[in-house]
N, C-alpha and C positions, 0 to 999 in steps of 0.2 A: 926187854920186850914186854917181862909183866907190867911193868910202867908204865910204860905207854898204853898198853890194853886200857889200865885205869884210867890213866887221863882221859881217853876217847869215849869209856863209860861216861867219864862225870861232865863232860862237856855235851854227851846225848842228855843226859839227865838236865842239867841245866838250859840246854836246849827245850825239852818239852816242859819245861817248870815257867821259862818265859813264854812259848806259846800258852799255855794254859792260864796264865797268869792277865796275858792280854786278852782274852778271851770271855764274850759276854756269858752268864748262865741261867738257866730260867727254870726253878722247879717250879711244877705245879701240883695240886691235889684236886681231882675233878669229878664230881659229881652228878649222875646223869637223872633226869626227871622225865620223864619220857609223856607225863600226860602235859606235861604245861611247856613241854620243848625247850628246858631250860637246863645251863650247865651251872652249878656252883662252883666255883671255883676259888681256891686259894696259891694265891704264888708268891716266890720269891724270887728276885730279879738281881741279878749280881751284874751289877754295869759297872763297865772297866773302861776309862778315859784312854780311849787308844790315841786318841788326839794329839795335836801340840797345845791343843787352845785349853782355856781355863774353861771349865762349864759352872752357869750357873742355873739352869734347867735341863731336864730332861725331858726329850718327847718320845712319847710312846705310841705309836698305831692301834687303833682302835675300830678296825675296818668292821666288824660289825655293827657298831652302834651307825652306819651308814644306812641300814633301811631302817633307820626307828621313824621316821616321819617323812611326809610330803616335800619338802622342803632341799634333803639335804641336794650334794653336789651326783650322788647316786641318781636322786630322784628326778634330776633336772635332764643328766644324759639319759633315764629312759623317756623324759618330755621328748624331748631332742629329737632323740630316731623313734616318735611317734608307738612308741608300747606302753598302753593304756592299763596293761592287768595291776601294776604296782600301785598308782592311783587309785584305782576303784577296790584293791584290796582291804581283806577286814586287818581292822588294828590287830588280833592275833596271832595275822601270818607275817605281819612283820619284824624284824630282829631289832637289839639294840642290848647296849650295856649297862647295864644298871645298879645302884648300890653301892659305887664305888668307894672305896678307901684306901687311903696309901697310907704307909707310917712307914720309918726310917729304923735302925738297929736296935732305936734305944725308943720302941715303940709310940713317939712321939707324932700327932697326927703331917701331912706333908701336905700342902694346898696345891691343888692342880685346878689347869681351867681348860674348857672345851666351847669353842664358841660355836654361835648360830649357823656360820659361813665355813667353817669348817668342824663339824661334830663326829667325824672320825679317826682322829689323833687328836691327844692332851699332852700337854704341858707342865710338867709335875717342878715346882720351884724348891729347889733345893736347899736348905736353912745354913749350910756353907759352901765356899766354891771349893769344885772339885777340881785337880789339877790333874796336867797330865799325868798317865801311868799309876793313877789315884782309882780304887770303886768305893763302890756303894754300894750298900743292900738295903732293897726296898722293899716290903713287904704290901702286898696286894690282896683285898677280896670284895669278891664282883659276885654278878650273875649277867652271863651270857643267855640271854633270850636267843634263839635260833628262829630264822626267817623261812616261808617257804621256799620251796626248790623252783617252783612255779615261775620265780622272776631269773634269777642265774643259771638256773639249773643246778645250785649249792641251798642244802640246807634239808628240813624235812618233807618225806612226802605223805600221801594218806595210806604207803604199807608197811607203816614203821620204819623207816629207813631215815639214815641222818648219812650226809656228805656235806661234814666239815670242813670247811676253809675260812682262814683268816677270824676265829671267833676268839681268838685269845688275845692279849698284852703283849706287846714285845716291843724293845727298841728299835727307833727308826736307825736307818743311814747315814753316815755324817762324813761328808763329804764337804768342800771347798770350806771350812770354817763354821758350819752350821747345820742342821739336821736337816733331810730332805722329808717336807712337808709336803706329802701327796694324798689327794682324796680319793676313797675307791669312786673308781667310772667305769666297776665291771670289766677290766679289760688287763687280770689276773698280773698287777705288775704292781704289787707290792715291795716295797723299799724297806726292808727290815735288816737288820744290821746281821752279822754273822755271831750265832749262840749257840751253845750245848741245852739241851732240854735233858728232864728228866719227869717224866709225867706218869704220875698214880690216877690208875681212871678206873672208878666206881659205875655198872650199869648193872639192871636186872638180869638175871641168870636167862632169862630168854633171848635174852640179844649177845649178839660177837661185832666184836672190834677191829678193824683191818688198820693198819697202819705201814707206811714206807719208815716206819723209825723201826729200832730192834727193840724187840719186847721179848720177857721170859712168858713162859707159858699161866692163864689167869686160872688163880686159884679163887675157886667154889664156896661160898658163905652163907646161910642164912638168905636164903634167895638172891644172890647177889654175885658177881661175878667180879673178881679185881684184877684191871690190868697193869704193869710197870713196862712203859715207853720209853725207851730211853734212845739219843741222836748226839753228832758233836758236829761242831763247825756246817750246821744249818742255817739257812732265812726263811723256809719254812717245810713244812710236811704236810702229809695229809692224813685224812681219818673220816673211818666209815665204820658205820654204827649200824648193823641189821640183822632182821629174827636169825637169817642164816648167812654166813658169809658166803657172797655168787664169787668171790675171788676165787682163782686158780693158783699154783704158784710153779714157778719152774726155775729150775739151777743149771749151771750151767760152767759152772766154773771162773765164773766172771761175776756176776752177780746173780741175785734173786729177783727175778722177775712177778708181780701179782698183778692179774689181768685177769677183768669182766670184759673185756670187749665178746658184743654180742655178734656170732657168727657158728649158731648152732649146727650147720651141714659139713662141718669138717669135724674130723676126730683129734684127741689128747696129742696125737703120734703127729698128725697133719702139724697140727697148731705149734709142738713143741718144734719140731725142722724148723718152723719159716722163723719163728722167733730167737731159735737157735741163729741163724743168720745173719738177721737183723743183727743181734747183739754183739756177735765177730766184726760186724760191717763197722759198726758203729763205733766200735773198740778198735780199729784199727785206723779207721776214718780223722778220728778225735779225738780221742785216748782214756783211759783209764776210766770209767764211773767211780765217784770219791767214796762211795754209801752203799752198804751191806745190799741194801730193798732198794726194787725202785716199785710205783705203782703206774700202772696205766689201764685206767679206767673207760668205760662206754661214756662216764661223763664227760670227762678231757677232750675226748672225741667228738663226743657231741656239740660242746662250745665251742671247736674248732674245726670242723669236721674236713675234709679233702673236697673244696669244691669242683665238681666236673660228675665226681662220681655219684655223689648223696644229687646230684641235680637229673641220673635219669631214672624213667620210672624200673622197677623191680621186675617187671614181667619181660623187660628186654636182655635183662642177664648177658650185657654184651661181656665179662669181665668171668672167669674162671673164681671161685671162690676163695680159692688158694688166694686169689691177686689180690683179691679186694680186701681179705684178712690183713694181707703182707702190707697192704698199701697203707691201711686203718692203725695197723700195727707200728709201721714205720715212723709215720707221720706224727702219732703221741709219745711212744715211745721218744724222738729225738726231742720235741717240747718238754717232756719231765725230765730227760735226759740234762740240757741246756740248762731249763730255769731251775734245777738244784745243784748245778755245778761252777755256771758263771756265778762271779761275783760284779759283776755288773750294774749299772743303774738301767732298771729295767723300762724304764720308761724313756727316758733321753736316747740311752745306747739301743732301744729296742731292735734296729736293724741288724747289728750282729747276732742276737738269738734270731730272728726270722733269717737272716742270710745264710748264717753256716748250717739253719737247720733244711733251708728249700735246696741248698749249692750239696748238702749230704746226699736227699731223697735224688734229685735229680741223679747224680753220680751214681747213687745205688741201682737206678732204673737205667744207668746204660750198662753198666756193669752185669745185671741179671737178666732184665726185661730188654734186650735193645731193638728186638721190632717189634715191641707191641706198640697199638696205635691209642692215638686221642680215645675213640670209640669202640676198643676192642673189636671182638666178631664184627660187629657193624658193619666195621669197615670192607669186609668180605664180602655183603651183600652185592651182586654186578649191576642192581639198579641205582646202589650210591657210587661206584666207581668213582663219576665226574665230577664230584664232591669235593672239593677243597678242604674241609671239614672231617670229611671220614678216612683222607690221607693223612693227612697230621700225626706224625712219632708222638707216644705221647708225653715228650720231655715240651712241645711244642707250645703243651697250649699255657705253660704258664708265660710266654711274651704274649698271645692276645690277651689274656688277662687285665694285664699288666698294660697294655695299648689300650683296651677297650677304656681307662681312664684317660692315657694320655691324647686319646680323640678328641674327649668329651672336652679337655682343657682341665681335667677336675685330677689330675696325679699334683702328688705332692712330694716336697722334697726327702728323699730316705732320713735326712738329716734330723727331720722335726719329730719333736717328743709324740709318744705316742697317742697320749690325748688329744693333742692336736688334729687325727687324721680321723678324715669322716669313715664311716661306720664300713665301706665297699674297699676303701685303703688301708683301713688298719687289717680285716680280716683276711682282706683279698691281695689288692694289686699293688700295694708295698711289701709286703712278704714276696709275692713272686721277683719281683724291681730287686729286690735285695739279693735274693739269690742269684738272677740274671746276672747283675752287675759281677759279683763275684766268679762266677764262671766266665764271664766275659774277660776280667782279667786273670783268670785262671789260662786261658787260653792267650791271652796275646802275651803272658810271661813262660808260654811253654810247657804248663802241665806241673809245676814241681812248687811254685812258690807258694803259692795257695793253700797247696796242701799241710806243708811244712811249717806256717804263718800258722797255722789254724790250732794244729797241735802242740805248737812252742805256746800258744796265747792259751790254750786250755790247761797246759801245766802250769804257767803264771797262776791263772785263778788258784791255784791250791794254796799259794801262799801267798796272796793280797788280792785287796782290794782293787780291781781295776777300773779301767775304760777305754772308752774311744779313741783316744788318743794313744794308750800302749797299743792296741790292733793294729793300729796307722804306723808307728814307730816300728814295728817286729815286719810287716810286710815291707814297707820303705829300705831293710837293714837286709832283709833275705835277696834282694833283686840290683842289679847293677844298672837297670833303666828307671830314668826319669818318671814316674807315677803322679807325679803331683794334680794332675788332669781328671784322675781318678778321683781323689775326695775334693778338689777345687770342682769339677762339673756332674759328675757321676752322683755322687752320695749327697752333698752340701746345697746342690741347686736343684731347678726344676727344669734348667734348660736341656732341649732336647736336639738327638741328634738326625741330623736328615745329610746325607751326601749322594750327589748325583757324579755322572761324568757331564763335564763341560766341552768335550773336545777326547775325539779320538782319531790316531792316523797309524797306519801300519803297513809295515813290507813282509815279504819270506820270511825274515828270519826275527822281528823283533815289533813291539809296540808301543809307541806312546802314547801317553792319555792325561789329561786332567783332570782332579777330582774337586769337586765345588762344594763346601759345606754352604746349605743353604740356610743354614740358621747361626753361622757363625762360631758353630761348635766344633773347637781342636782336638781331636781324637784318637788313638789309631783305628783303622779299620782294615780288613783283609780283602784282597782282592782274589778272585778266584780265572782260573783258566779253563773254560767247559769245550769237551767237544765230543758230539755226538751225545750230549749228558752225561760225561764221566768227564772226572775232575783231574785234568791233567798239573794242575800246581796251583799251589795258596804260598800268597806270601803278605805277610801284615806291614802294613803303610802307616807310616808316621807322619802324620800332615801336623806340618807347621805352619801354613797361610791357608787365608783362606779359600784361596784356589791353586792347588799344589800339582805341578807336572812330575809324570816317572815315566822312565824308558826298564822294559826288561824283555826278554828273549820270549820267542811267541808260542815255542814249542807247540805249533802245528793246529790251536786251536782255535776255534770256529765262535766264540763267545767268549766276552768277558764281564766278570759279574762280579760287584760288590758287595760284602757282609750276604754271600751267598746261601749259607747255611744259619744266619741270622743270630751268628755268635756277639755282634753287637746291639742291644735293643734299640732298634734304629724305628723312627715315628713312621716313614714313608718306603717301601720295599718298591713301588711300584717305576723308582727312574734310576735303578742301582745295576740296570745291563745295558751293553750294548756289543752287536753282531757283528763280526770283521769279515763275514760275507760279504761279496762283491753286490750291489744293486738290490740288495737283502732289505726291506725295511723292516723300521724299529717296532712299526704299531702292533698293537697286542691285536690276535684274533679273540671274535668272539666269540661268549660260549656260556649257551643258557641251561640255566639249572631250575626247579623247581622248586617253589617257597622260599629257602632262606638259605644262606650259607657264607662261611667264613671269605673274607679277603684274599683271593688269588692273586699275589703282585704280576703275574705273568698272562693274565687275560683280562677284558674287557667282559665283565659278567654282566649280565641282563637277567632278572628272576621274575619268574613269572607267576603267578597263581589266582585260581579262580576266586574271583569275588563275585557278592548278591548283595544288593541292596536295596530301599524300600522307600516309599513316600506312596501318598494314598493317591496320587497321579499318575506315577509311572507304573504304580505295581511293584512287585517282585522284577528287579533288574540284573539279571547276570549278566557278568561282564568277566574278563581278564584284565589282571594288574600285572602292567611292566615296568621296572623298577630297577637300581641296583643300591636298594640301601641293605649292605651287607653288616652283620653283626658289630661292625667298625663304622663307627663316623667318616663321612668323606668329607672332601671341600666341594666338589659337587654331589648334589643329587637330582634325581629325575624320579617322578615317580607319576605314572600316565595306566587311567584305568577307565579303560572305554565300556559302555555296558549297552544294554538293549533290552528296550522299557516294554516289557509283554504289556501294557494295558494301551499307549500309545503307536506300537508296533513302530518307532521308531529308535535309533542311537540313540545314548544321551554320554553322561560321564563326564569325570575331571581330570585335572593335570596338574602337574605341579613339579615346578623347576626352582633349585635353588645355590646359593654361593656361600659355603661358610670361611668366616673369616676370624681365626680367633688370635686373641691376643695375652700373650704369656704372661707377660709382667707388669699389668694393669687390672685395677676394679673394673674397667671395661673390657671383658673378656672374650666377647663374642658378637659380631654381626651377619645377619645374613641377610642376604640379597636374595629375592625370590620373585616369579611370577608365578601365579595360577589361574585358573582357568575352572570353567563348568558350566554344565550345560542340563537343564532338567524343565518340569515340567512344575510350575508354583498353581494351576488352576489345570480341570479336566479339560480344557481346551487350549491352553496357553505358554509356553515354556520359556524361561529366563534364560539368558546368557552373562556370564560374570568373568572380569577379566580384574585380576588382584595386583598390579606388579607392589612390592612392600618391599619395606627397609626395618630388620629387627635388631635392636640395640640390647644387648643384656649384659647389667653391672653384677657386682655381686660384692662381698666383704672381703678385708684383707685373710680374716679368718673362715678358713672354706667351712669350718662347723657353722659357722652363724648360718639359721633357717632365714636371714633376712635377703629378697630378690628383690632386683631392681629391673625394667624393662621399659624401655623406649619401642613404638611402634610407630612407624610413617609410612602410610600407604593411601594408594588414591582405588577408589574401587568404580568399578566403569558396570552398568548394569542396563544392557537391553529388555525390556519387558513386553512380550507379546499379549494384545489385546484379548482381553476374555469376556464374553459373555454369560459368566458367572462370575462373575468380580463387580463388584455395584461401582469400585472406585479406580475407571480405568484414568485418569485425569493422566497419571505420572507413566510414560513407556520408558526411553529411554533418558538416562539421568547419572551425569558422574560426581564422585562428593570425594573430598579429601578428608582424611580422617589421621589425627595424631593422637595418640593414649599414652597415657603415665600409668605406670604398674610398680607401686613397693609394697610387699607383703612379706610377712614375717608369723613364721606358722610352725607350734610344734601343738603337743597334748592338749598342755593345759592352756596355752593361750594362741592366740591365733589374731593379728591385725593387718589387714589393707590398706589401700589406698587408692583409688584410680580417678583418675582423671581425662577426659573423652572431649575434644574438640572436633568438631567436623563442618566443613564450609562446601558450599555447592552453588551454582547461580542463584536458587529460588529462594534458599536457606543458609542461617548459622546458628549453630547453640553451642551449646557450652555444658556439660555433666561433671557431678563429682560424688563416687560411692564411697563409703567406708562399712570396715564389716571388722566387727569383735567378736570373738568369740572366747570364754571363762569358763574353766573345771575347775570349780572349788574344791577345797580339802573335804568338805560334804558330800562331792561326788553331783552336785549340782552343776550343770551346764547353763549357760547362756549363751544368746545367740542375738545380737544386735547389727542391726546395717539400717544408714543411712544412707539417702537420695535426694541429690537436688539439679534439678536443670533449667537450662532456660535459656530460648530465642532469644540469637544475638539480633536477627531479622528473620521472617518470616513475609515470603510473597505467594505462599501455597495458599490453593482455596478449598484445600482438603485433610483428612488427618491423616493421612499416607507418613509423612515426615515426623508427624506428632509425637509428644512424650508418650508413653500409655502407663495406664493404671497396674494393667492384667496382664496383657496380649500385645508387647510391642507386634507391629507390623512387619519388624524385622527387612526395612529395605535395606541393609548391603546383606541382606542373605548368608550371616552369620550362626543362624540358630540353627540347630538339626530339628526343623518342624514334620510331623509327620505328615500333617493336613495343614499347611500354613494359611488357605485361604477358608478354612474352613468358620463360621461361625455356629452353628448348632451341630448338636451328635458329640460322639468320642470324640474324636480328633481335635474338638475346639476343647475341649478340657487337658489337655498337653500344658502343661505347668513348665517357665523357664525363669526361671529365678535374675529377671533386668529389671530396668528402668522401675515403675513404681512396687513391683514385686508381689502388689496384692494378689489373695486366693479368690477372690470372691470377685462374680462380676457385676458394676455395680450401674448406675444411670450415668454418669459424666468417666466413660473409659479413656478419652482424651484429655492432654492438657496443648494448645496450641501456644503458649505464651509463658509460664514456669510450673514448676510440680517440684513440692519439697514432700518425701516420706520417710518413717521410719518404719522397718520390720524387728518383731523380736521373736523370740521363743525361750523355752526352759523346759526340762525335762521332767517328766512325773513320773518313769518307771524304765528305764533301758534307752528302749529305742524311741517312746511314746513321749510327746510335745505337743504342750501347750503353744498356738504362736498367737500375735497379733500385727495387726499393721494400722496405723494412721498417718493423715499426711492433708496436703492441701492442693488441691488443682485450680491452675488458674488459665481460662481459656479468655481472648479478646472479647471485652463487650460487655466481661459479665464479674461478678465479685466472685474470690477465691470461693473452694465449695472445702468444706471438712469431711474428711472421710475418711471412714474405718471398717475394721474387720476383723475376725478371731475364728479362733477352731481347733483341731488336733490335729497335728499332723505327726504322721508315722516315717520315724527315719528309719527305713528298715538297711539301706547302703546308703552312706553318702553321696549325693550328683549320680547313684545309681538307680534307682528304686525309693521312691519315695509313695505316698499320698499325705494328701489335704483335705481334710474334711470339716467345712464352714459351719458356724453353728450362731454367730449371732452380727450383724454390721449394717450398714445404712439401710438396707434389706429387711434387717427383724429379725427374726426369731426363723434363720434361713431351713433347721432343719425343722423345721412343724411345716416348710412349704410342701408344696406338691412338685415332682420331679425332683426329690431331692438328689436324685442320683445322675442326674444331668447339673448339679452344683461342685459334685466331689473333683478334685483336680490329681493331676499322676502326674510325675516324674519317671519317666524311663528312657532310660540310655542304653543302645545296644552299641555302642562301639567299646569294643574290648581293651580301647586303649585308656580311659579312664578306668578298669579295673587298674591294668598293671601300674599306672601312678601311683594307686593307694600303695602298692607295695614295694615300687621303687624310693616312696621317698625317706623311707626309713636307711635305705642304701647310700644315697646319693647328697 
């Protein structure tokens, strides 16, 4: 027996002698500088060939020297989703590595290269090949420059504080034969191989250090403070550096929890329960945490925060404190949780960390929370009652989410690496998608497999490396049905699912029905049995065609209904019932709601709300807008807003009806089919009627990140014009013109290009137009602003400049421009600035060109918002030689296409501001439609 005891000693000992022995090691010695925001550092790197393959390089991540310049792949994804502050920051607040040196054992120096196109990982060439189950020790020393916190939310800010991430050396991943070579794109999913650290950190005795590694308590020197960090089998840690540490800590018996999350209205005793909790839920959910500490910060939270809740304002406190702590708590906790326990490639495999961690939170909230709603108290209110919106459990609203993509045509497949998903799918509606999906099949395998899969996969991670592929293998092995459905359509594609019934017949005792996928998608999906509103049986359908009959017993129900409870994320809820009531029709009643609200698959919503609008003819026009464009894209919409012109004391108002039609698996993703309508007053005595019917074509890239759009427009626009005697040019009343446009424009920070092209043909007229418009942020922080314009009659039989190119002041006949005074020529109104045709500020002697007009407009910026512009060009009308003409001035972009001025200072005119009336020369740009605000901040999303 003693024997044996020894052998099983020496075979553990040998045991942890080969994991150790595999296993990468990174000491360092770190030195803090707190005025010049810099780390010294000294390390040594023990890299151990866990490989088969022979190495004869090594790469190392070097994610900080990612903000050292304009340039890198950091600096382009913030071009991309349009955030300007990294750009026009000063060189100081930017990070990078610098100084570098590598030498080898036998202190020999070691050549490494970092290129232009990737300057966030090097490549350190190794002077012999390393073989497997072979190391190396490299010695290292740098300085880490630290970046502001102002771009990540990582780094220093102006109250001494440091939130370190990623500023250190370590090895990358090395996976299928070669190292995974990934640049930071801010989207916390670094590839670092698994190592033991051991890190000596030197800072001013005024400052404390927090860290999720194990540290012994820092001993006091000479004004100086030393810490010893030490961690094993990490990819990374974190560290925070400030005058006083805001961290909290709490035990638990499971692990050490440290937490700044900010939510000063609950107490120690509040905070430690729910966290208490959480961390039972989570431990029992997942299993084990591998690490002494974990951290979960206000920052973590911040870069990821729970969208629904950070989205309403703070004075409506629909959400108990408690909740919103637990919910804030929840949600980073499982993030730090995940990304320091999988061994994962966190960028490919990203949906499993977003899946198991939205498929936990959900579970936890039916588990504790199961009737709280979307909107908390809110939803209490009896004047939202009727609210579709303020019913919602609130497990609910991560499928519109998650739909509010798959409307747009803009979801992408769970499948695709994380970089790849635009900025609304990576934060938002692929995370929700992933965990949907998972509870989807959680539920049609019965409740057991999922679970079981999740926590056999998190014990895996403790002793390898994994992926995607072991997740798929441990679920596929725990279940006796066929799943292949699930990563062949679910995870791996983009195709979506939509089932109706095609066919229903029923007696006393039983019902058959047909279910019809209309998009071709084989799935299970459950059918439900309602009656009276209570759910008398579910049973899950296995559809293998694609229109699949089943017979089963009717038990006594008066409805039946498809993905009832919406445990499949299905695209369309609106044709998933139907009534076994005798003479019973299907149609949904209607039922109007006020302003805005979510998708009711069970009614026909109508939304109503008061609208005002303005033109110096009608007045001040109140009106009502009925509508049903619900927070969800439809295939159709209506959108009809009648108003009443106080200055005409008559109706006026528009309409608009339209058809969308989009298409999955094509650059041509969307067309719509539309007519509109309107009806207003263009002269104090005279009012237009416009009838639009259009055809919109919109392409786009195979890569949804590309800002490059494509758009096709074909429409005929039909315009009655009532005769005015204030109109000097009544020639043209009524008159139809067909118009087809080209749209490609490709637009992020620092560059910005168009394209358009304008054909339009009518009996009297043809021409022909073509803009283009550049726009350049230099590394200087200089702007420029260039566009070109040229057009020109294909024929012309007008005897007036009604149709005419113009300089200044198109005449705007298809009544496309929001003019306030369109017919105006002197006073405000004629000084209404609309950035067409020749684009000039200044108004000059030849406003028309009847026969071509070629211009250029520029600008550049001298202080912010403040611009220099100019504009020249040539007008050519019948009879007479081209004329040259020009113009300059400053103009104030104080919002983009929002608020602007022009003020003219020198062009064919002279020396405009020494005239008299100078202030009948200045031109304005103002936009009151609130829907170019929200573009400016959708397109960072979308």
């Amino acid at each position: 027996m003693k024997s044996l005891y020894k052998i099983i000693v020496l075979i553990l000992v040998l045991l942890a002698s080969i994991k150790q022995y595999g296993q990468h090691h990174s000491t360092m010695t770190v030195e803090l500088n707190p005025a010049n925001k810099t780390l010294n550092i000294e390390q040594e790197i023990t890299f151990f060939n866990q490989s088969n393959d022979t190495l004869t390089s090594i790469v190392l991540n070097d994610w900080n020297n990612a903000y050292s310049n304009k340039n890198t792949p950091l600096a382009k994804r913030f071009s991309d989703e349009f955030y300007r502050g990294f750009h026009l920051a000063k060189e100081e607040e930017r990070g990078s590595t610098k100084n570098l040196i590598i030498t080898d054992k036998s202190q020999l120096v070691l050549t490494w290269e970092r290129t232009d196109k990737n300057p966030d990982f090097i490549d350190v060439k190794l002077r012999d090949k390393l073989i497997p189950n072979q190391k190396i020790v490299l010695h290292l020393t740098y300085i880490a420059k630290i970046p502001s916190e102002k771009f990540t939310k990582y780094g220093y800010n102006d109250k001494g504080e440091m939130n370190l991430k990623n500023w250190f050396l370590t090895p990358a991943r090395y996976e299928n034969h070669d190292f995974v070579r990934y640049s930071n794109n801010n989207l916390d999913d670094i590839s670092n191989a698994v190592s033991d650290f051991e890190i000596g950190l030197t800072v001013p005795s005024n400052l404390e250090a927090t860290s999720d590694l194990n540290n012994n308590a820092p001993i006091k020197n000479d004004g100086f403070s030393f810490y010893k960090f030490f961690g094993e089998n990490r990819t990374d840690f974190s560290l925070f550096i400030e005058p006083k540490s805001s961290f909290i800590s709490f035990k638990n018996g499971i692990n050490e929890v440290l937490t700044n999350l900010k939510e000063n209205k609950l107490s120690a005793v509040q905070k430690a329960i729910i966290m208490d909790r959480v961390m039972n839920y989570v431990t029992k959910q997942i299993g084990q945490y591998p690490h002494e500490k974990i951290i979960v910060s206000q920052t973590d939270y911040e870069r990821n925060p729970f969208y629904g809740l950070n989205q309403l304002p703070s004075f409506l406190s629909p959400f108990p404190d408690e909740f919103i702590f637990e919910i804030k708590f929840l949600k980073t906790y499982l993030n730090s949780y995940l990304k320091n326990s999988l061994r994962l490639n966190p960028r490919n495999d990203n949906w499993i960390y977003d899946g198991i961690q939205v498929y936990a939170m959900m579970k936890y909230i039916d588990e504790n929370h199961p009737n709280t709603k979307m909107f908390g108290s809110i939803s209490k209110f009896k004047l939202l009652k009727s609210y579709n919106l303020t019913n919602l459990d609130f497990n609910e609203q991560y499928s519109y989410f998650y739909m509010l993509m798959a409307r747009k045509n803009l979801d992408q497949p769970l499948f695709n690496p994380k970089n790849t998903l635009i900025k609304f799918n990576e934060q938002i509606a692929s995370k929700y998608h992933a965990g949907l999906s998972l509870l989807f099949l959680d539920d049609y395998l019965n409740h057991n497999t999922v679970n079981s899969s999740i926590r056999q996969f998190y014990l895996q991670n403790k002793e390898k490396q994994t992926s995607r592929d072991d997740f798929e293998t441990l679920l596929k092995a725990n279940t006796t049905k066929d799943i292949d459905w699930f990563f062949k359509t679910i995870i791996n594609s983009r195709t979506i699912v939509d089932y109706k019934f095609s066919g229903v017949s029923r007696t006393l005792d039983s019902i058959t029905f047909s279910v019809k996928s209309k998009t071709g998608v084989l799935v299970p999906i459950p059918v439900y049995g309602i009656k009276k509103g209570e759910v008398v049986f579910k049973k899950w359908l296995d559809i293998t065609e694609i229109d699949s009959s089943f017979t089963m017993e009717r038990k006594s129900v008066d409805k039946i209904v498809l993905n009832y409870k919406n445990e499949v994320p299905e695209y369309n809820l609106r044709n998933n019932w139907k009534s076994l009531k005798s003479f019973y029709p299907n149609n949904r009643p209607f039922k109007f709601n006020f302003m805005k609200d979510l998708e009711d698959p069970y009614y026909n919503q109508i939304l109503y709300v008061p609208s005002i609008t303005y033109n110096l003819y009608d007045g001040l026009s109140p009106g009502l807008r009925l509508h049903n464009k619900t927070l969800l894209d439809k295939s159709f919409i209506f959108d009809i807003n009648p108003s009443y012109s106080t200055k005409t004391n008559n109706f006026s108002g528009s309409g608009w009806f339209a058809i969308n039609q989009n298409y999955r698996e094509s650059r041509l993703y969307n067309v719509r089919y539309s007519l509109s309508g309107s009806y207003f007053h263009y002269a104090p005595d005279a009012f237009y009627q416009k009838i639009n019917p259009t055809v919109q074509i919109r392409i786009r890239e195979e890569n949804f990140r590309d800002n490059r759009k494509q758009l096709i427009l074909l429409r005929q626009v039909l315009v009655n014009r009532e005769k005015s005697a204030f109109v000097v040019d009544n020639s043209t009343e009524n008159y139809s013109v067909f118009d087809a446009k080209y749209f490609n424009s490709r637009t992020e920070v620092t560059n910005h290009f168009s394209f358009t092209s304008d054909i339009q043909v009518a009996s009297k007229f043809g021409k022909i137009a073509t803009e283009l418009e550049y726009r350049k942020l230099f590394e200087n922080n200089l702007q420029i602003n260039l566009r070109l314009y040229a057009g020109s009659f294909l024929y012309n039989k007008t005897d007036s400049d009604f149709f005419s190119f113009a300089l200044d002041r198109p005449t705007d006949y298809l009544f496309d421009y929001g003019y306030y005074g369109r017919s105006e020529s002197t006073g405000l109104f004629s000084q209404q600035f609309i950035l067409s045709e020749g684009g000039f500020k200044s108004k000059l002697a030849t406003p028309y060109a009847n026969q071509w007009i070629t211009t250029a407009n520029g600008s550049f910026n001298v202080w912010n918002w403040i611009e220099i512009y100019g504009d020249m060009g040539l007008v050519k009308n019948k009879y007479q030689n081209p004329k040259f003409v020009y113009d300059s001035g400053i103009r104030l972009n104080l919002v983009t296409d929002y608020f602007e001025l022009y003020f003219p200072i020198y062009s064919n005119n002279g020396w405009e501001i020494a005239q008299n009336n100078y202030n009948e020369k200045i031109r304005f740009l103002v936009t009151f439609s609130p829907k170019t605000l929200i573009n400016l901040f959708n397109r960072k999303w979308f």
